[in-house]
C-alpha positions as CSV (number, residue, x, y, z in Angstrom):
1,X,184.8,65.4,44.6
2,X,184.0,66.0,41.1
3,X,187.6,66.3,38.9
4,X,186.2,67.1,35.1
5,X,183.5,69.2,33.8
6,X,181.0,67.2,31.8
7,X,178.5,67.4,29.1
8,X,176.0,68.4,31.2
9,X,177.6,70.9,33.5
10,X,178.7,73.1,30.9
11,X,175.4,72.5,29.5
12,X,173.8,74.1,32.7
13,X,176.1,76.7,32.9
14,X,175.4,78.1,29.4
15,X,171.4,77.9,29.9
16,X,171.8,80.1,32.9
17,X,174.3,82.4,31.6
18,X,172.0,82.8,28.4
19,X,168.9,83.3,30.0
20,X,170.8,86.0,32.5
21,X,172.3,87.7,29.1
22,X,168.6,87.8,28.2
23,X,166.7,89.1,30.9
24,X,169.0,91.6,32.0
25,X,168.8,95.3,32.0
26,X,170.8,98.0,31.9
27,X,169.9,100.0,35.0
28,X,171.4,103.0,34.6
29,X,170.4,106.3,32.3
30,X,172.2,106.7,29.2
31,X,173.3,110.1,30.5
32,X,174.4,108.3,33.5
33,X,178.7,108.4,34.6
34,X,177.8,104.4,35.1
35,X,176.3,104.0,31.4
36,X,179.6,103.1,29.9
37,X,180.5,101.1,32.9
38,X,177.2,99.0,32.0
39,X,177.9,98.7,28.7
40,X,181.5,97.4,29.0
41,X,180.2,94.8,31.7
42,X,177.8,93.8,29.3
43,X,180.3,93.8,26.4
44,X,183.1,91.4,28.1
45,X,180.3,89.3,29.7
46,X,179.1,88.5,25.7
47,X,182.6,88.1,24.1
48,X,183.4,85.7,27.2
49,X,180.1,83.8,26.3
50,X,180.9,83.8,22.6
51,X,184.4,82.5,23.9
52,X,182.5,79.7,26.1
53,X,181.1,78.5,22.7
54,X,184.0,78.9,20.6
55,X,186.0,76.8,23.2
56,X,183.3,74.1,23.6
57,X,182.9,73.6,19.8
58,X,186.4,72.9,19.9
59,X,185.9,70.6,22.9
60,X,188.1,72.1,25.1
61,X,185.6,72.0,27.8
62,X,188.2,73.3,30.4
63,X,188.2,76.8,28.9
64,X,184.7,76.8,27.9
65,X,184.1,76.5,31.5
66,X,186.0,79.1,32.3
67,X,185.2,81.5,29.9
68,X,181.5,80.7,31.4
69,X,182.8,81.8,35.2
70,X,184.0,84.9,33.5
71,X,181.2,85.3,31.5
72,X,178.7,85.3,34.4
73,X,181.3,87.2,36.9
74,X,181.0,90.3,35.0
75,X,177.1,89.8,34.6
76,X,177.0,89.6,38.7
77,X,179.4,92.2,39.2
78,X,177.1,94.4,37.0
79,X,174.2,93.2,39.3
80,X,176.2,94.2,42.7
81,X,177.1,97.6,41.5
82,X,173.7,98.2,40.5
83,X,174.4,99.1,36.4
84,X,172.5,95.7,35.3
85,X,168.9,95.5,37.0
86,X,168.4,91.2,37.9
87,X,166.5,89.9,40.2
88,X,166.5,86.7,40.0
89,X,168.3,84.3,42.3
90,X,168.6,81.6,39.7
91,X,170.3,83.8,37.4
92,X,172.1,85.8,39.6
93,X,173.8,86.3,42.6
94,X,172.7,89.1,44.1
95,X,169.5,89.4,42.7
């Protein structure tokens, strides 16, 4: 039973909430009631990200780590309601 979150773990939690920041698309048309759901997802899941950062620069990897679960729990929540277009399992979970 892992207890801590090491170097590495936060390290593969940031490469796959980057590359998922990256590759994702806003699904919806601009015109769309959705469009400003999208772009609020998309707007918490980068501050939380930018928070992940700030935090691990600090080394509190605790809420780094955290920030990173929030981070990619608005990204997937994007995916399920259908605002964020992402296909792809490693990035996201219901892609």
């Amino acid at each position: 039973m892992e207890r801590e979150i090491s170097e590495e773990k936060l390290q593969k939690y940031f490469k796959i909430t980057e590359e998922a920041l990256k590759t994702l698309k806003i699904a919806v048309h601009e015109k769309s009631l959705l469009y400003s759901a999208a772009k609020d997802f998309l707007t918490m899941a980068e501050s939380y990200f930018r928070d992940a950062r700030y935090y691990y620069e600090k080394g509190d990897y605790v809420t780094a780590f955290a920030a990173l679960n929030y981070a990619h729990g608005f990204i997937d929540a994007g995916v399920r309601l259908g605002v964020f277009k992402g296909e792809d399992n490693r990035l996201f979970a219901f892609g």
